[in-house]
N, C-alpha and C positions, 0 to 999 in steps of 0.2 A: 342255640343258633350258632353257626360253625363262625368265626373270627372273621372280619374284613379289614382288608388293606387295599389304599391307593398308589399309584405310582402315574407322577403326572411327567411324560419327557417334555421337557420345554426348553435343551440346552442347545439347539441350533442356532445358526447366524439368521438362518432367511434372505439370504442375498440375491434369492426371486425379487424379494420384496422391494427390492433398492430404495433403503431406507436407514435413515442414523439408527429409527426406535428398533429398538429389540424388535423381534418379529411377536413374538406371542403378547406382547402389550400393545400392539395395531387395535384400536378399539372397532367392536361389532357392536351398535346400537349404543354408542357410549360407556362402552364397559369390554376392557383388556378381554380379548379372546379367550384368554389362559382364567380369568375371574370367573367367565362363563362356564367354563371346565368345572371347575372347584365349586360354585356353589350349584351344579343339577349330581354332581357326584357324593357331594355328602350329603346328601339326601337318604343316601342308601344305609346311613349310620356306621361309619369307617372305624374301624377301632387304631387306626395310623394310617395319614395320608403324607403321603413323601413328593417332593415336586424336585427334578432334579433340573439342573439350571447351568449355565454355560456363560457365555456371549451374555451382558448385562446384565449378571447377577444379583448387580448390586442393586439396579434400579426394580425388578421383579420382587425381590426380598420389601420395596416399600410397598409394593401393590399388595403379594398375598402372602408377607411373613405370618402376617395373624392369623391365616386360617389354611397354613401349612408348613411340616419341615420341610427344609432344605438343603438339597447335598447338592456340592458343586461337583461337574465334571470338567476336569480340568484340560484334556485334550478330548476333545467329541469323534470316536472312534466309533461310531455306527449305537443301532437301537440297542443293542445288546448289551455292549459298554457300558448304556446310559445307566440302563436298569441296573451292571450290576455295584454300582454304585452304592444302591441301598442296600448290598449284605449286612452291614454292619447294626440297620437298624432291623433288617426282618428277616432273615436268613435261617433262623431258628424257632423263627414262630408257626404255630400251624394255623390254617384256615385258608381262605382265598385272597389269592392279589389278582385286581383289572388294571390292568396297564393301558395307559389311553394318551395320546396323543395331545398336546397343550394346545395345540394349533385344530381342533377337533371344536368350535365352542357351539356348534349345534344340535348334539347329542343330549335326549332330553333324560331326565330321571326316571323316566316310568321305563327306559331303552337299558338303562344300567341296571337298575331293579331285576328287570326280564331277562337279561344276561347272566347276571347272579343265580339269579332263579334255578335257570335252563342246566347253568354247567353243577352248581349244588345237586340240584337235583339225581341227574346223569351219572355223578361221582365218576366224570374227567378229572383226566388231569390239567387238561387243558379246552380252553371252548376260544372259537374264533368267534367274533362279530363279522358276519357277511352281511351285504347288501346284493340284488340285482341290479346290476348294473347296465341302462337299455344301450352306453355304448362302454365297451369295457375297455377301453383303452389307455394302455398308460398302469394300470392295474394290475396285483399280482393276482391268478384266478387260485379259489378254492378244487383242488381235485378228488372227488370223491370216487369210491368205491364200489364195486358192487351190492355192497349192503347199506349204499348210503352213508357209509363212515368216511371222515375226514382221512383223505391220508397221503395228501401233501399239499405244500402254497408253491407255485411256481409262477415265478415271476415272467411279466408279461414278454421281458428280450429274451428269454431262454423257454418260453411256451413252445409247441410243437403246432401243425397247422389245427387239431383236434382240439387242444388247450384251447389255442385262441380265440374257439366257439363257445366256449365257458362264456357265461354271464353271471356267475356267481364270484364277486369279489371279495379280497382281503380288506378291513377299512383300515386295518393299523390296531385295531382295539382286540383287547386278550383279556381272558378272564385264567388263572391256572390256580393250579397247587400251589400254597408258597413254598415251601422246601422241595416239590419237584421243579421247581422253575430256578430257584438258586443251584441245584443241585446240575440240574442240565446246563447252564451259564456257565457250568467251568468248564465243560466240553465243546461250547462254539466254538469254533478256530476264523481267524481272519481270510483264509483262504480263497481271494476272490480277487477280483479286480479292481476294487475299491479299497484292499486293505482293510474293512471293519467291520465287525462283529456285528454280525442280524441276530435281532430276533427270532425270524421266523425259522430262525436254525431249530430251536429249542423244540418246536412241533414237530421237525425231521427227527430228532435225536431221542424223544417222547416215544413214536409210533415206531422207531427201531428197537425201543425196551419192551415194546409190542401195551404201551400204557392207551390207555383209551382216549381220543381227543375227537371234540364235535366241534360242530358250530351253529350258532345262532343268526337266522336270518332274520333280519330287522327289514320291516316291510315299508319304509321310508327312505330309498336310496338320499334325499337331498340332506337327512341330519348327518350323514358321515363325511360329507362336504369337509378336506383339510386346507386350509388356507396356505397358500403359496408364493403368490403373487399377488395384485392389485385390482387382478381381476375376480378372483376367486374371493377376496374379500369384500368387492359390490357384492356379489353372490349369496354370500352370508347374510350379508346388510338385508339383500332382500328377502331372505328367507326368514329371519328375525324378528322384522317389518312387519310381514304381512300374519309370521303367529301372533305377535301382541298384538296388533291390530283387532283379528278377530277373535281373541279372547274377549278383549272388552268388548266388542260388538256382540258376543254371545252373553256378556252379563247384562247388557242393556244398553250399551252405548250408542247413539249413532254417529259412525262416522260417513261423511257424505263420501270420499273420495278416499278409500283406502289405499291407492298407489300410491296417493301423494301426500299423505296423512305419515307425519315419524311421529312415533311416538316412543322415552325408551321405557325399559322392563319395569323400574321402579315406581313408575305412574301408576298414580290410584285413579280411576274414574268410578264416579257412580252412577247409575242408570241414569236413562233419560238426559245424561248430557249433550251435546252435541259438539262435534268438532268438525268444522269448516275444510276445503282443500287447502292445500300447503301451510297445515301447522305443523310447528315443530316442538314435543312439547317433552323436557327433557327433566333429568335427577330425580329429585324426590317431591315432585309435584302431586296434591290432591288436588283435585275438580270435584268439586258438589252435585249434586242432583240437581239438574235443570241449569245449569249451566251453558252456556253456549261461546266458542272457542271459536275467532278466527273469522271470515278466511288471511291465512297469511299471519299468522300471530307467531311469536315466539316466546313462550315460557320455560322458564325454571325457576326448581326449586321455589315454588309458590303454593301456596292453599288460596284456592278460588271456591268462592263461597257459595253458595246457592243461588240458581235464577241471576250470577250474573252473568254479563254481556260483555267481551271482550273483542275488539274487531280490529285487526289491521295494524297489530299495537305488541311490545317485547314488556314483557314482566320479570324480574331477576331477585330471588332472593326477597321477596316479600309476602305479603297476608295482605289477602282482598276479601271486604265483606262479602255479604250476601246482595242481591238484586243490586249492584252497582253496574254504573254505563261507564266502559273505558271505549278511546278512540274513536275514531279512525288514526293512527299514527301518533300515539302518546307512546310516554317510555315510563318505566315503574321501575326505577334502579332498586338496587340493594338496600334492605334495613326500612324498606316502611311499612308504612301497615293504614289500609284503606277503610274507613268504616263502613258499616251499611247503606243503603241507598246513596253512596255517594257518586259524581260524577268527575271522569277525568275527560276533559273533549282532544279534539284533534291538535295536533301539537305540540302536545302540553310534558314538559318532564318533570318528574317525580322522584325525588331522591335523601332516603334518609329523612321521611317527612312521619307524622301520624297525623293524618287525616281523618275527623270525628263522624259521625251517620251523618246523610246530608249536607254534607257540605259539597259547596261545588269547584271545579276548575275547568272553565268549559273549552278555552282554547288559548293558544298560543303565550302560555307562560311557563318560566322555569323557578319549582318550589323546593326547597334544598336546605336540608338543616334547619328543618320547622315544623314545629309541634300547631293544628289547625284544629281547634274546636269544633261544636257540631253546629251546621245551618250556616255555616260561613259563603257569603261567595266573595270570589278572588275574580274579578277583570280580567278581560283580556289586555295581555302584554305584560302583567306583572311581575315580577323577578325579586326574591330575598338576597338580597348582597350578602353570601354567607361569607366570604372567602375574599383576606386581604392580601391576596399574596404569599402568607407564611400560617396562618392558623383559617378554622374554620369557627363558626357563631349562628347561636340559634335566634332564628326567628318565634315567637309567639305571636299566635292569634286567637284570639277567645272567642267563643258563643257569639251566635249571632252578628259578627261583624260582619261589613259589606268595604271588600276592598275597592276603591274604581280601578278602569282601565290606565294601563300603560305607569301602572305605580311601581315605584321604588324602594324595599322594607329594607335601610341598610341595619344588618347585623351586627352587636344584639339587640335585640327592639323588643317591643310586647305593644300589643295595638288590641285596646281592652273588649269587653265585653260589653256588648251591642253598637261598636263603634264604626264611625262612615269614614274612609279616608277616601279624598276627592279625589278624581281622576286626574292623573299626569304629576302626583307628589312624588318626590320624594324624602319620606321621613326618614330622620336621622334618631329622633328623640320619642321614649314612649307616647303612647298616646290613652290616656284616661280614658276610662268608661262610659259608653253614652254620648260621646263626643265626635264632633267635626273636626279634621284633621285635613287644612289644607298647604299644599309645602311646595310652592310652585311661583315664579315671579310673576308680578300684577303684570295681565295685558297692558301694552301701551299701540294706538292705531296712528301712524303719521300719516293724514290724509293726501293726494298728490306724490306723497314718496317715490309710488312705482315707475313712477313714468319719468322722473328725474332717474331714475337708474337707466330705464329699458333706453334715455337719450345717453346716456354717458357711455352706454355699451355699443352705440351707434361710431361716435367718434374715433 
């Protein structure tokens, strides 16, 4: 199998973008445009992928130093410049290099695969990636031949009125020889009105050594979609959107309302789950079989368990059992972990807690820094005092306890196993097992009181 090499340009400002971030770190579906690039490209088994990098170097190196080199270029003097950047690491190597565009993240792996393929096969020296384009504007056209041979790229301001009926466009993406492609980079000249070295010189300078160059037409003009501006990356957004979407819905998903359904790339769902209009369901979240999502939910990074029910309600960085009922409008912070059949109701937040099978919290309390045995219920109104100001303290409640409403667990406490604390305590002090735990001042009723006040407010 002949050698592969990447070369991803990603050293532009993007001042379309009007934007601090680097442009190629603009996230599409919650993942740096430039990440998307780099993981449908090494799919194709790269034996060197090179990312050349400009404008935010430093910040680009934390996103994809681990699953690419890096050569800086240090003044951004056009495509050609960029690439040749990488002499030093492939100059002398043989096999093919695809040069692709950082700002490119909707180009899929089976488009890179068939590109390789196309120009391997051909034995070009170089292969263009074309799309039809239904309006070509703004684009450089592909000019072919009498025999269908590639045999030049003319840009769209220096087209002729014939050219500009071309609908076969340049997308930016190149598949070449490696040593005929370094070899022709010494012969670009900057000669233009821009001062800087193109690429697409190299395919002029190719078909004057009379070398052979083709192109591949990719039958999906929206994956070669280059982000630019803010528009162009809604664009993306949506075209991102709606392939995961219907992936899972072809593995079995249903989603009701895919326009308004985000879902991003790393989400696991499994059949038969369903997901509600406007969820958003982001990182490295699993959904179970038989699950059911939303409407209006927010999760991340969560494992949602089998058969349960999540409605109207944000989940973050947690483990939810199987057949559990969350919300209407509960919160699930970071660090907990829900047992089986248990219940979170409307209101209610969750944070940093383990919550045992069965147990309940059905409305309007906040549990935080507490570990909840199984078959407990917790009141409405309830609150663990985890937090004095400078440290945080766990709460404990064991098996079968029954908190009442509007109670108080000040942190650290333990409120034992099968125990009842009465409604409207506040416990300071553990509470034994099996036990009535009442922490509240004795009623006292002043008979006639009221009316001695409702006269003195008269006065």
């Amino acid at each position: 199998m002949t050698n592969r090499y990447a070369v991803i340009l990603a050293a532009g400002q993007g001042t379309r973008m009007k934007s601090k971030l680097y442009k190629v770190l603009h996230p599409v579906m919650g993942r740096p445009m430039v990440q998307h690039v780099i993981d449908q490209i090494k799919t194709v088994e790269l034996d060197k992928l090179v990312t050349i990098v400009g404008f935010g170097a430093e910040k680009v190196a934390e996103y994809i130093g681990k699953d690419s080199e890096l050569v800086i270029q240090e003044e951004q003097l056009g495509t050609g410049h960029a690439v040749l950047q990488a002499k030093d690491l492939l100059r002398d190597k043989e096999g093919t290099t695809i040069v692709v565009c950082g700002d490119t993240p909707l180009i899929t792996s089976e488009t890179y695969q068939a590109l390789f393929n196309h120009h391997e096969q051909t034995g070009a020296k170089a292969t263009i990636l074309t799309a039809d384009a239904s309006d070509p504007t703004g684009y450089g056209r592909v000019i072919r031949n009498d025999r269908n041979e590639v045999e030049r790229i003319v840009e769209h301001k220096d087209a002729s009125e014939k050219e500009l009926s071309v609908t076969e466009i340049n997308t930016g993406t190149y598949c070449f020889d490696n040593k005929a492609l370094f070899q022709a980079l010494q012969h670009v000249s900057n000669n233009n009105s821009q001062g800087e070295y193109y690429l697409p010189d190299v395919i002029e300078i190719l078909r004057k050594q009379s070398e052979k160059v083709t192109a591949f037409l990719t039958p999906v003009f929206e994956e070669t979609l280059g982000v630019n501006d803010r528009v162009a990356l809604a664009q993306a957004e949506k075209v991102m959107k709606k392939r995961v979407n219907e992936k899972h819905m072809r593995n079995g998903v249903s989603i009701i309302d895919p326009d308004n359904t985000y879902i991003q790339p790393d989400v696991v769902i499994e059949q038969d789950a369903i997901i509600h209009p406007g969820c958003v369901i982001k990182g490295n979240t699993i959904i179970k079989t038989d699950a059911e999502i939303g409407p209006h939910s927010e999760i991340n990074n969560c494992e949602i368990g089998e058969s349960t029910v999540i409605k109207q309600s944000v989940a973050t960085d947690s483990k939810i059992g199987s057949r559990v009922n969350i919300g209407p409008f509960a919160h699930i912070r970071p660090a907990s972990e829900i047992g089986d059949e248990a219940k979170i109701g409307n209101f209610v937040e969750i944070k940093k807690t383990k919550l045992d099978n069965q147990s309940k919290v059905s409305h309007l309390s906040y549990i935080g820094d507490a570990e909840v045995g199984s078959n407990v219920n917790i009141g409405c109104g309830t609150i663990t005092v985890n937090y004095d100001g400078k440290n945080k303290y766990l709460t404990t409640i064991e098996d079968d306890a029954f908190i009442g409403c509007n109670s108080n667990l000040i942190a650290p406490v333990t409120i034992g196993k099968g125990s009842y604390v009465a409604a409207g305590s506040t416990i300071t002090k553990d509470v034994p097992g099996d036990s009535l735990s009442i922490a509240r001042a004795r009623q006292t009723n002043k008979e006639g009181y009221a009316s001695r006040i409702k006269n003195r407010q008269k006065d």
